[in-house]
C-alpha positions, 0 to 999 in steps of 0.5 A: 083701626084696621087691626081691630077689625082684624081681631073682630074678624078673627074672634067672631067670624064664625058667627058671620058665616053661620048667620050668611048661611042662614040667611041664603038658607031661608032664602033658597029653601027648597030650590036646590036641596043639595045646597038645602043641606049644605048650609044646614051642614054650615049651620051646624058645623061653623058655631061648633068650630068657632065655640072650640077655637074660642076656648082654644085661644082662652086656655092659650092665652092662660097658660101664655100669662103664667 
């Protein structure tokens, strides 16, 4: 069981900082705007590295089965 969290963790991680971001984004609009764009920078960077490592290890894996 543990290793399939682990997996799970691995795969969609990215979507759980991204979606954690958002959340403390909505609710700290406007207190900090530092902050403000630090997790508007998270929003935008977190999908676009987990969408790049996720083609990686497919493409990984491909080449691993040939």
């Amino acid at each position: 069981m543990f290793k399939s969290y682990v997996k799970l963790v691995e795969k969609y991680g990215f979507l759980f900082i991204a979606c954690f971001a958002l959340v403390y984004l909505f609710t700290s609009w406007g207190e900090n705007w530092a902050l403000t764009w630090l997790h508007i920078g998270a929003l935008i960077t977190a999908p676009i590295i987990g969408v790049s490592d996720m083609k990686g290890s497919q493409t990984g894996r491909d080449q691993d089965e040939e």
